[in-house]
PyMOL Python script that loads the backbone (N, CA, C, O; Angstrom):
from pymol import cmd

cmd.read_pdbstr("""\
ATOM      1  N   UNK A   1     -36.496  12.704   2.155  1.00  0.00           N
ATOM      2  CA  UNK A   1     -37.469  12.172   3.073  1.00  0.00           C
ATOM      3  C   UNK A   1     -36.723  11.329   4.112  1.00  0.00           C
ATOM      4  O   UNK A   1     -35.917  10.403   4.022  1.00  0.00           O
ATOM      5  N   UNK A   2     -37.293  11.995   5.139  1.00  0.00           N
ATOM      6  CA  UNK A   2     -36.359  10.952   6.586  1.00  0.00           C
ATOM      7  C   UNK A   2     -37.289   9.819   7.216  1.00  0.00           C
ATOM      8  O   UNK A   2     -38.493  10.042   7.344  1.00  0.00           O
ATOM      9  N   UNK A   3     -36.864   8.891   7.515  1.00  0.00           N
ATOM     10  CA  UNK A   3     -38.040   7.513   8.498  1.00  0.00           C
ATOM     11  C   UNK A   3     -37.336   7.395   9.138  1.00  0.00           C
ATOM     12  O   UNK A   3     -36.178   7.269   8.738  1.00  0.00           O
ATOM     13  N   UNK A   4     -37.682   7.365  10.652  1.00  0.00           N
ATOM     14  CA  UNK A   4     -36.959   6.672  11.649  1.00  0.00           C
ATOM     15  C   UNK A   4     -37.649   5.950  12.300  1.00  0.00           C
ATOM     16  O   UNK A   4     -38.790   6.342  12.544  1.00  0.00           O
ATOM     17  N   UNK A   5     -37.213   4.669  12.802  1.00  0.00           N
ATOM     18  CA  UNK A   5     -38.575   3.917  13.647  1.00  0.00           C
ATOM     19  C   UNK A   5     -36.957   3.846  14.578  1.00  0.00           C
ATOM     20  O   UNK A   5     -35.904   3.597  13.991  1.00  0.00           O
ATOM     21  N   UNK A   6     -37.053   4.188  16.509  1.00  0.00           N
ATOM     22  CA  UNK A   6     -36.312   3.668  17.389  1.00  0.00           C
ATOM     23  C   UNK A   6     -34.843   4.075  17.219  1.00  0.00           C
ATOM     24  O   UNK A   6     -34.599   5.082  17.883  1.00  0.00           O
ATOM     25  N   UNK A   7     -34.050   3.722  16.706  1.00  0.00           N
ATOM     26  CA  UNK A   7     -32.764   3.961  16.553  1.00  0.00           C
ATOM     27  C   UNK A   7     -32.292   4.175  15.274  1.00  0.00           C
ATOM     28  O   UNK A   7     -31.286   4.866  15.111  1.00  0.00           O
ATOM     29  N   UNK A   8     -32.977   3.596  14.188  1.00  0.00           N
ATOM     30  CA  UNK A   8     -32.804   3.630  12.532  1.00  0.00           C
ATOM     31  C   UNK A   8     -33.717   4.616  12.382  1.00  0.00           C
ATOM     32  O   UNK A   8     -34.834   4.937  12.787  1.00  0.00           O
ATOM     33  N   UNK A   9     -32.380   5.187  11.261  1.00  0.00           N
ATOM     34  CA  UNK A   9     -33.066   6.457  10.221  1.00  0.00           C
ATOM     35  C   UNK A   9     -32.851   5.832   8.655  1.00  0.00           C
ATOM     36  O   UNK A   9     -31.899   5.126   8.323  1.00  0.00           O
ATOM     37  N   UNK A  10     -33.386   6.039   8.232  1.00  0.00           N
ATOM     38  CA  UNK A  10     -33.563   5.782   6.765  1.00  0.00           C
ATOM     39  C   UNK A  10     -33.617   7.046   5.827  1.00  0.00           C
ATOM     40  O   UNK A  10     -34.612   7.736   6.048  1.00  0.00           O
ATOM     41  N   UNK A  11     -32.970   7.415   5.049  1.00  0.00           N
ATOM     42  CA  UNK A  11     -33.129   8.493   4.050  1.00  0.00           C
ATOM     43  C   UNK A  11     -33.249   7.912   2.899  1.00  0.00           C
ATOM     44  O   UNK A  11     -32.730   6.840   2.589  1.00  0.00           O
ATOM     45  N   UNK A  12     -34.123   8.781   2.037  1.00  0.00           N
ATOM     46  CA  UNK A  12     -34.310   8.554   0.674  1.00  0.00           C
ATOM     47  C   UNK A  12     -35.159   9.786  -0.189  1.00  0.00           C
ATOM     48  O   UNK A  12     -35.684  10.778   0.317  1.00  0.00           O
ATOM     49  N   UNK A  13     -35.133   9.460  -1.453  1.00  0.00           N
ATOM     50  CA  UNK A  13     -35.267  10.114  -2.203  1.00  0.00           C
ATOM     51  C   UNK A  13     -36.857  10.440  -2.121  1.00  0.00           C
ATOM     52  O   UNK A  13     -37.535   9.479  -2.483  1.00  0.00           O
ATOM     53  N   UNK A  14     -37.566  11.529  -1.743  1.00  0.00           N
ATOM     54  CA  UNK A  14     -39.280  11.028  -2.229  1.00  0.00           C
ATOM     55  C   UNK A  14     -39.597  10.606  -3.069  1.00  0.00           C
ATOM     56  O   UNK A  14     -40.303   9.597  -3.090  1.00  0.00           O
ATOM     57  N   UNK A  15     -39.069  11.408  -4.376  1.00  0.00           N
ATOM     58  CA  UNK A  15     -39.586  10.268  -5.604  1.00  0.00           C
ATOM     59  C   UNK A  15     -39.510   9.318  -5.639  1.00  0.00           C
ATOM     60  O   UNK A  15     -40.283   8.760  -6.418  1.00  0.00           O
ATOM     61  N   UNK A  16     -38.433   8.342  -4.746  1.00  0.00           N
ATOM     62  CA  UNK A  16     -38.884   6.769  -4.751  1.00  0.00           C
ATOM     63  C   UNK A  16     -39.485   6.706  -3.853  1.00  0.00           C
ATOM     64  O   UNK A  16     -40.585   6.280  -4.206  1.00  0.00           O
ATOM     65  N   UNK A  17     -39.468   6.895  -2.672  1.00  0.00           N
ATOM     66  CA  UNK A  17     -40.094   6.313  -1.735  1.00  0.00           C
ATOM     67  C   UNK A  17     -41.459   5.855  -1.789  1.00  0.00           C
ATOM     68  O   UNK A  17     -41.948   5.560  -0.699  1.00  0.00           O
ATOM     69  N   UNK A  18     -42.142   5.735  -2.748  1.00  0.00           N
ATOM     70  CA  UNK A  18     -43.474   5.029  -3.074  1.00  0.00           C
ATOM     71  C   UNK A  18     -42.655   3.591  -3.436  1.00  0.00           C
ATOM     72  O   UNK A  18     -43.422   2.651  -3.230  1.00  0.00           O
ATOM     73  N   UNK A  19     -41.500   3.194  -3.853  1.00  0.00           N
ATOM     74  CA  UNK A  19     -40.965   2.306  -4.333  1.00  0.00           C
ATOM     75  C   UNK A  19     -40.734   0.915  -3.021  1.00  0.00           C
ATOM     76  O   UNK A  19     -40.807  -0.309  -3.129  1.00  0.00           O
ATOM     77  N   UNK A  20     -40.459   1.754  -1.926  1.00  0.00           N
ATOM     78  CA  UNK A  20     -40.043   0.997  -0.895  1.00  0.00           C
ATOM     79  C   UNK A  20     -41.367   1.172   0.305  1.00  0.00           C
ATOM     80  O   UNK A  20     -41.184   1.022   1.513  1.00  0.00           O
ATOM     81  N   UNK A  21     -42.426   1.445  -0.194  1.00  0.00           N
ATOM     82  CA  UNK A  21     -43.547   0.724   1.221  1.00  0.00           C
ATOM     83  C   UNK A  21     -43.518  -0.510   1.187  1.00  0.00           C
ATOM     84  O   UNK A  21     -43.225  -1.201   0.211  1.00  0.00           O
ATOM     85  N   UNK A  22     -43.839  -0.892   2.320  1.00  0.00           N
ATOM     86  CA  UNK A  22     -43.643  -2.361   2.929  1.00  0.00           C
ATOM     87  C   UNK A  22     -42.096  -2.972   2.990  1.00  0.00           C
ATOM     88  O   UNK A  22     -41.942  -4.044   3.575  1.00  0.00           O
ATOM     89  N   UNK A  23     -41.025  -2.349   2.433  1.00  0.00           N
ATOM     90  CA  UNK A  23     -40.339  -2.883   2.903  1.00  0.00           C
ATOM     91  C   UNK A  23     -39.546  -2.982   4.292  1.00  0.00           C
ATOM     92  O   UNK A  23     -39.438  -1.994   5.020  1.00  0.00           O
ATOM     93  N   UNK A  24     -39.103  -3.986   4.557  1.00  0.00           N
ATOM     94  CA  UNK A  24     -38.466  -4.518   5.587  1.00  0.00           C
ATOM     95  C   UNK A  24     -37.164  -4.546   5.861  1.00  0.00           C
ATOM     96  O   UNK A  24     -36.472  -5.135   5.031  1.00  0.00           O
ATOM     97  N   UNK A  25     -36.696  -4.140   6.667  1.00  0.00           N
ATOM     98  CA  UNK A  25     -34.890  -3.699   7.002  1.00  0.00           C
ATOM     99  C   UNK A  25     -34.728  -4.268   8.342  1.00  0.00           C
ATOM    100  O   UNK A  25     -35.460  -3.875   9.250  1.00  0.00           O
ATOM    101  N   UNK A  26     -33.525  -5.465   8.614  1.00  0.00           N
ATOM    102  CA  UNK A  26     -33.173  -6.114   9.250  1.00  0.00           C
ATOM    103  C   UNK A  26     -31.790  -6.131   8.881  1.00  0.00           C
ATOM    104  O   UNK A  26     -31.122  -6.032   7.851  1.00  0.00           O
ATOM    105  N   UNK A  27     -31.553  -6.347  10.521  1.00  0.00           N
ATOM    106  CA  UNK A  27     -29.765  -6.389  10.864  1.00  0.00           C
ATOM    107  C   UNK A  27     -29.227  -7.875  10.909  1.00  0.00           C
ATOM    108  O   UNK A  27     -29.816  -8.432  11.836  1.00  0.00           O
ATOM    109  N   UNK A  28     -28.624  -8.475  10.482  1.00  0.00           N
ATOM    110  CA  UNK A  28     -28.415  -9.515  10.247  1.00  0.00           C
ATOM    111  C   UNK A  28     -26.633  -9.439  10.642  1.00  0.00           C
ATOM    112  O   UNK A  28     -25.802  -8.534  10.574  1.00  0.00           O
ATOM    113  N   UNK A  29     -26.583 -10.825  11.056  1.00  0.00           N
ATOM    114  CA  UNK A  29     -25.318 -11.072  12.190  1.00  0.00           C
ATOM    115  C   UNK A  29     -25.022 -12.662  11.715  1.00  0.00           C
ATOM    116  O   UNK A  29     -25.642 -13.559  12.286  1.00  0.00           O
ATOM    117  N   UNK A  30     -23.986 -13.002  10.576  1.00  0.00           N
ATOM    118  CA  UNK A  30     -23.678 -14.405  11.000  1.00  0.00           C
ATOM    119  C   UNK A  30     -22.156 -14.955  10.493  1.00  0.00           C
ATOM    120  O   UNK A  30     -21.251 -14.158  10.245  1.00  0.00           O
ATOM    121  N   UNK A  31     -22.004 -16.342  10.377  1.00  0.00           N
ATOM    122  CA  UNK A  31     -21.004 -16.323   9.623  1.00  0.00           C
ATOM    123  C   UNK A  31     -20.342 -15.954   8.398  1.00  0.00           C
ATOM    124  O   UNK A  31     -19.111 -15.958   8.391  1.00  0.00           O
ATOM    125  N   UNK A  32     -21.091 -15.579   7.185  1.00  0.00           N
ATOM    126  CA  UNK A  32     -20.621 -15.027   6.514  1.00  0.00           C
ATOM    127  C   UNK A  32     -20.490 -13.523   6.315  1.00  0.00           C
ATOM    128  O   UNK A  32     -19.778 -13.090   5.409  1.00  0.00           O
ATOM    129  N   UNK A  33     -21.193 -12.671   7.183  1.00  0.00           N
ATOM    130  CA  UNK A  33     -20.451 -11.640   8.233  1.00  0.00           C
ATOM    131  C   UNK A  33     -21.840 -10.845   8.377  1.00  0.00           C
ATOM    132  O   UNK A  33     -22.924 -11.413   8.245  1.00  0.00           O
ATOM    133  N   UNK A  34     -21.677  -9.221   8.713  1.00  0.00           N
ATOM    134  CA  UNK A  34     -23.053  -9.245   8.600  1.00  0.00           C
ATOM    135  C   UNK A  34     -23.068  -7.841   8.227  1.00  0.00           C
ATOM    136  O   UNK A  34     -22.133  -7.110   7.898  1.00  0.00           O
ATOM    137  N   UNK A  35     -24.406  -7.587   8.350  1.00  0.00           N
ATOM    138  CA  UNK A  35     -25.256  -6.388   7.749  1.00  0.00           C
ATOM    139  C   UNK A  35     -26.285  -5.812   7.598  1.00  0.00           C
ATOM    140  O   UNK A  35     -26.790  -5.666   8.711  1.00  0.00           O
ATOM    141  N   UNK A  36     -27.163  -5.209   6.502  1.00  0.00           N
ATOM    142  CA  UNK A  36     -28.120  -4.703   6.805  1.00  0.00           C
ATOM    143  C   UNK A  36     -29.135  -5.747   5.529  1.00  0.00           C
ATOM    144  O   UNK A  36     -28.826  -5.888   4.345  1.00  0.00           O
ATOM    145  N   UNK A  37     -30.071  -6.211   6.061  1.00  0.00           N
ATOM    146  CA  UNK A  37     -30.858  -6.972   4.731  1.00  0.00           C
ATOM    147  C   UNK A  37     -32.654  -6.548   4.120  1.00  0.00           C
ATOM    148  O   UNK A  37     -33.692  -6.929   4.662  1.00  0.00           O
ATOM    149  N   UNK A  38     -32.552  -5.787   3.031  1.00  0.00           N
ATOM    150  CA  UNK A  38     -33.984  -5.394   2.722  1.00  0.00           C
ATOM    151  C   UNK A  38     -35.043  -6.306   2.181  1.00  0.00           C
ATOM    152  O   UNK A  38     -34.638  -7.051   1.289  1.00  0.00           O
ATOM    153  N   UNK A  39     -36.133  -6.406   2.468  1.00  0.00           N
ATOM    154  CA  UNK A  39     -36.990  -7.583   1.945  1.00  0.00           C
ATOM    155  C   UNK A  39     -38.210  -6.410   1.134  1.00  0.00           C
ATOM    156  O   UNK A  39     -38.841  -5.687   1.905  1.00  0.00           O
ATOM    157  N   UNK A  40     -38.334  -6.350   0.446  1.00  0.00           N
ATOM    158  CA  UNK A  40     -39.223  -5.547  -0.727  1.00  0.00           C
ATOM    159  C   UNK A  40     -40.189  -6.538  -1.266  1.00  0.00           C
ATOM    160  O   UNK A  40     -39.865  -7.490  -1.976  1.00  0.00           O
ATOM    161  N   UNK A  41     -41.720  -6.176  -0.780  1.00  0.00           N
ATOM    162  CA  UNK A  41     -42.615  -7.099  -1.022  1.00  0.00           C
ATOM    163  C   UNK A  41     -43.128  -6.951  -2.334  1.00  0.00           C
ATOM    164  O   UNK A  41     -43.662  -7.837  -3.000  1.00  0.00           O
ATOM    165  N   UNK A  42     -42.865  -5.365  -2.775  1.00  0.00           N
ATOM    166  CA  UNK A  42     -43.233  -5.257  -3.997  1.00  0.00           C
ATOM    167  C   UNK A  42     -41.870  -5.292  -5.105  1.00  0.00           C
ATOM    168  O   UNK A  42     -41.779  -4.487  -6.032  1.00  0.00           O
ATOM    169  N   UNK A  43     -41.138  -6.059  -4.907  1.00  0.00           N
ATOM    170  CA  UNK A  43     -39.943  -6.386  -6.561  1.00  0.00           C
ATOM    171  C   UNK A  43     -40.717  -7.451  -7.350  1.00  0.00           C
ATOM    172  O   UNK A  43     -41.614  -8.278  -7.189  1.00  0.00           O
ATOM    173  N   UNK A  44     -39.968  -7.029  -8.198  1.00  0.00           N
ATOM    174  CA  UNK A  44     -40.683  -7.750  -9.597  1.00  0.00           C
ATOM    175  C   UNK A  44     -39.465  -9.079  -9.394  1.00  0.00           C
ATOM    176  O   UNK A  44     -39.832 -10.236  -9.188  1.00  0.00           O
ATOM    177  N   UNK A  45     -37.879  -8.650  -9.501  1.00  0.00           N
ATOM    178  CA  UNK A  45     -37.287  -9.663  -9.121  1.00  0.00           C
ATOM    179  C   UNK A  45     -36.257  -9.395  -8.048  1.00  0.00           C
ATOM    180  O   UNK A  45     -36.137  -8.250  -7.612  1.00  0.00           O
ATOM    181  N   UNK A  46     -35.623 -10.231  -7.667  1.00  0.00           N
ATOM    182  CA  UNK A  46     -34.765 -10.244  -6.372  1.00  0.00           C
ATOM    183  C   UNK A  46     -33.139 -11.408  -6.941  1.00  0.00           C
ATOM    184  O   UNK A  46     -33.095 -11.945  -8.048  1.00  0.00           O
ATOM    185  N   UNK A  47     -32.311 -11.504  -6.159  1.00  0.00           N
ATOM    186  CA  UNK A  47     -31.070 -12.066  -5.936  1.00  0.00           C
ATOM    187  C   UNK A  47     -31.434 -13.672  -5.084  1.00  0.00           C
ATOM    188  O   UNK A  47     -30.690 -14.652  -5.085  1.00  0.00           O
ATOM    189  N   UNK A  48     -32.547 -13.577  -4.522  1.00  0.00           N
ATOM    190  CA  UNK A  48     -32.315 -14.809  -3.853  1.00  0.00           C
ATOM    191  C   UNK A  48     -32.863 -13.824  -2.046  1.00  0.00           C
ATOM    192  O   UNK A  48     -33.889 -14.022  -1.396  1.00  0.00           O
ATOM    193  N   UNK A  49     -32.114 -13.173  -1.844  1.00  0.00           N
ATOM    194  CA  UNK A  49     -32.078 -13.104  -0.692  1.00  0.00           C
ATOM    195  C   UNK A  49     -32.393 -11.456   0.330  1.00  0.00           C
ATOM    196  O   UNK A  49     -32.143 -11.044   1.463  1.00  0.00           O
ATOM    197  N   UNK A  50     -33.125 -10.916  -1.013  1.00  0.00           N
ATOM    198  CA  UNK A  50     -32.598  -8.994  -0.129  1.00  0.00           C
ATOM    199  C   UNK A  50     -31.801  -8.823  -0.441  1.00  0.00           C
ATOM    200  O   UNK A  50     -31.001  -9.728  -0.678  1.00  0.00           O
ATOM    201  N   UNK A  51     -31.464  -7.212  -0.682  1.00  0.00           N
ATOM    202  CA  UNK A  51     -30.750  -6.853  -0.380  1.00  0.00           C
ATOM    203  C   UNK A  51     -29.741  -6.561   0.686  1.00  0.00           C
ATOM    204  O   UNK A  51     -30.117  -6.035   1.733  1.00  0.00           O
ATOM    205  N   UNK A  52     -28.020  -6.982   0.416  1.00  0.00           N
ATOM    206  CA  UNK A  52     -27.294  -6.862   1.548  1.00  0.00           C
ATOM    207  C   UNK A  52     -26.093  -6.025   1.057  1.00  0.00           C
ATOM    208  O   UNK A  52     -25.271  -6.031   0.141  1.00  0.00           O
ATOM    209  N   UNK A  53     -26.542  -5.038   2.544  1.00  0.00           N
ATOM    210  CA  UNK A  53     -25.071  -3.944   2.603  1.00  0.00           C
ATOM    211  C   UNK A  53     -24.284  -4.263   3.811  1.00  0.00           C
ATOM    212  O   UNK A  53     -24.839  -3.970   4.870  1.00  0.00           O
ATOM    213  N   UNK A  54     -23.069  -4.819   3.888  1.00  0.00           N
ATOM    214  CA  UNK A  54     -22.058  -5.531   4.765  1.00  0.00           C
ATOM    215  C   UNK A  54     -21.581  -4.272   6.333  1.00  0.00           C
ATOM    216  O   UNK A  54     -21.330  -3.086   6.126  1.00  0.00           O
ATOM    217  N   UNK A  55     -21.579  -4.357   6.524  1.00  0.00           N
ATOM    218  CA  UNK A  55     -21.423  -3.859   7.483  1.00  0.00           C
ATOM    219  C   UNK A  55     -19.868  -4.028   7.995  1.00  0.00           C
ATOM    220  O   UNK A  55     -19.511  -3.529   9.062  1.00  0.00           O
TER     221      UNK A  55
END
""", "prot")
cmd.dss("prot")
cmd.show_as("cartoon", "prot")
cmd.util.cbc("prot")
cmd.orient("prot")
């Protein structure tokens, strides 16, 4: 299954993709360097912060 909103494509599996509605994907830029950060409204638990893939 492909999503693209603008310039981002997203691929994933269909069978999950019921897993990830509502989530949120932001590019994030700072000092401790940057990347891509997911906010998943539906996790049961999280790290603190999204998921981050470094870029």
């Amino acid at each position: 299954m492909v999503v693209q909103q603008d310039a981002v494509k997203v691929v994933m599996d269909s069978q999950r993709a019921p897993l990830l509605v509502g989530t949120e994907v932001d590019d994030v830029d700072h000092t401790q360097g940057s990347g891509v950060v997911m906010k998943n409204p539906t996790a049961k638990t999280t790290c603190g912060r999204g998921s981050f893939f470094s870029a």
